[in-house]
C-alpha positions in Angstrom: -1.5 12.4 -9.4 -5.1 13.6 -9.0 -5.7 14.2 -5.0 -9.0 15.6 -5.2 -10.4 12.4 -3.9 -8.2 12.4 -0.4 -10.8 14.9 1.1 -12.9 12.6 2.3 -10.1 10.4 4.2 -10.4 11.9 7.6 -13.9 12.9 7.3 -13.8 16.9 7.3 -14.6 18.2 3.9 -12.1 20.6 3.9 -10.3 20.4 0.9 -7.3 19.1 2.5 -5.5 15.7 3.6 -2.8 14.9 6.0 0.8 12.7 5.5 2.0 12.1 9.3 6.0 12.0 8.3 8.1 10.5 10.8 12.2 10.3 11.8 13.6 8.0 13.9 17.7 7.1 14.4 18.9 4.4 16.1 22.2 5.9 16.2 21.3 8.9 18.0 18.2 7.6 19.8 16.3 10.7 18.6 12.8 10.9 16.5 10.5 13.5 15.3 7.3 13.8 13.5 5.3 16.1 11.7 1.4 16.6 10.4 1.7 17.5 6.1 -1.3 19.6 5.4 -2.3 19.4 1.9 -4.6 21.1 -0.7 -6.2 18.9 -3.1 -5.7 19.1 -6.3 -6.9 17.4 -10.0 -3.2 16.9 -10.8 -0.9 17.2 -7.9 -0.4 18.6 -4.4 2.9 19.6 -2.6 3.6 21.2 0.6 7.0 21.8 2.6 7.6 19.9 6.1 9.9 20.4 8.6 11.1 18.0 11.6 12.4 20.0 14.4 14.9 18.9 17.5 17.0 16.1 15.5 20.6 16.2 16.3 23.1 15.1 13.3 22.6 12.0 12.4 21.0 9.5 9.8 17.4 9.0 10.1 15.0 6.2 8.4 12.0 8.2 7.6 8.4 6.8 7.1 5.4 8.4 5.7 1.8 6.7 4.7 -0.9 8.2 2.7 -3.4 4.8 1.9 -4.2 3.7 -1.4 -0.6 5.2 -2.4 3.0 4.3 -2.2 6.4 6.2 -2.1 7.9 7.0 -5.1 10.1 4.8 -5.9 8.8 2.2 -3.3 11.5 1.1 -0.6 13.3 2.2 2.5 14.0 6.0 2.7 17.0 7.5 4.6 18.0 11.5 5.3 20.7 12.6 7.1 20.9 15.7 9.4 24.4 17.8 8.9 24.8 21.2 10.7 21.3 21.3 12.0 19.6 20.7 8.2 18.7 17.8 5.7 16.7 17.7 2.7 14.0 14.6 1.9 11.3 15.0 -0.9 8.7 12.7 -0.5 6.5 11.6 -3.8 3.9 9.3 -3.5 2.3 7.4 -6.7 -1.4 5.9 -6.7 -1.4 2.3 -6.1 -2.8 0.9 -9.8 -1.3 -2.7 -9.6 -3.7 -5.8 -9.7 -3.8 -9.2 -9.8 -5.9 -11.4 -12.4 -6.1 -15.0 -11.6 -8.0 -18.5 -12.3 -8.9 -21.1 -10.2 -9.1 -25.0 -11.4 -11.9 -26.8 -9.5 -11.2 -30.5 -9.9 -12.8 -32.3 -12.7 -16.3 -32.1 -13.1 -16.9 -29.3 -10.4 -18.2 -26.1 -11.0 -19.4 -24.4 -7.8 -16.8 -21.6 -8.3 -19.5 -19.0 -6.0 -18.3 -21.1 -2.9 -14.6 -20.2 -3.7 -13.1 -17.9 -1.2 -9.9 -16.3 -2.6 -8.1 -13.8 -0.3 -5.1 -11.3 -0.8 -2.9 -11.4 2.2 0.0 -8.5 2.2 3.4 -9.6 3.6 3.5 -6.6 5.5 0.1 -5.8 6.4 0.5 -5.8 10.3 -2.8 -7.2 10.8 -4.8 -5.0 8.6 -8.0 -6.1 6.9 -7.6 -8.6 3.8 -9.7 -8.4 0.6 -11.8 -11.5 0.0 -13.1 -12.2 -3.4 -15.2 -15.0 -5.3 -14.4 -15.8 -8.9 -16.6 -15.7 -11.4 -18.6 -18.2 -13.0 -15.3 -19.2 -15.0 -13.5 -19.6 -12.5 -11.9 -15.8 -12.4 -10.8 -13.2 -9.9 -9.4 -10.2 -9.6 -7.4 -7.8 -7.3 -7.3 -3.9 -7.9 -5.2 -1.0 -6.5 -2.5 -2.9 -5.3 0.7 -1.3 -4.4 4.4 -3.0 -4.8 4.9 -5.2 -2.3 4.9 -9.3 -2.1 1.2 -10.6 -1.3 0.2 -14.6 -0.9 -3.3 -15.2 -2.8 -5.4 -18.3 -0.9 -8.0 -19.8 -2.1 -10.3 -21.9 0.0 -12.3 -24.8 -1.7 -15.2 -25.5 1.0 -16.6 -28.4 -0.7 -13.2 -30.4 -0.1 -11.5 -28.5 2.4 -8.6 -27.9 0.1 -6.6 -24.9 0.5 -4.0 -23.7 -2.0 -1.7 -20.4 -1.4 0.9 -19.0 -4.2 3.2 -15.9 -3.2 3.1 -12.9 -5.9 5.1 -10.0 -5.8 3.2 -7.3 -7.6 4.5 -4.2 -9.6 2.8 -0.8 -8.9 1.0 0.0 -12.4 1.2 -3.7 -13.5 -0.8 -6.4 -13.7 0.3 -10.2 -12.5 -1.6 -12.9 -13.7 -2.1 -16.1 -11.2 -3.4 -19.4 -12.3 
């Protein structure tokens, strides 16, 4: 997809952006990493990596590039035979969302003090998106990658608090009521 706009993620406007790949077995106890340079591009960018030092083995490899996934999304393996293995990476834009509606009990409709926030299961401690919904009660959720997420909405004026696991489809939209 259209990279043009990854530039600007580590602040030098050089017309390039970096994928830190990494290699790790447990089997062998051995790991590498690399830096990806990459030109940016309307459409696509690609560039050949190498990960030196790795004996023969099976390695789980990892790569991140934010505000994309891997393509398909999952767990990706490579294995090292005779000194070489082979592992293309493809990353897809995240483009999945999440509508959803909150139900303020009867006769309330202070929806602006509504605080709905997306937690990822996997998120390691990184920042949440916190939304309020709309004056009918609706909220939304954008460029969201596949993954399982809990939506909680807080109700100050009670104190209630209600939280509903989603899993979300990269490219697809979930609705949430």
């Amino acid at each position: 997809g259209d990279s043009s706009t990854l530039d600007a993620l580590d602040g030098v406007p050089d017309g390039q952006f970096r994928i830190n790949v990494n290699a790790w077995s447990n089997s062998t106890n051995m790991g590498s990493w690399a830096e990806v340079s990459l030109t940016t591009h309307a459409t696509s960018s690609s560039s050949p990596y190498q990960l030196t030092g790795l004996a023969d083995g099976t390695y789980n490899i990892h790569a991140y590039l934010f505000g994309f996934e891997l393509d398909p999304p999952g767990h990706k393996t490579a294995t090292v035979s005779d000194g070489e293995g082979t592992l293309n990476l493809t990353f897809l834009q995240n483009q999945g969302s999440i509508n959803g509606i909150i139900l303020l009990p009867s006769g309330k409709s202070d929806y602006d003090t509504v605080e709905v926030e997306l937690i990822s299961f996997d998120s390691y401690g990184g920042q949440t998106p916190l939304v309020n919904p709309n004056n009918a009660g609706q909220f939304s959720f954008a460029g969201l990658g596949t993954n399982h997420y809990r939506v909680r909405a807080l109700y100050p004026t009670t104190g209630l608090v209600v939280q509903k696991g989603v899993q979300v489809v990269n490219g697809k939209t979930t609705s949430l009521t």
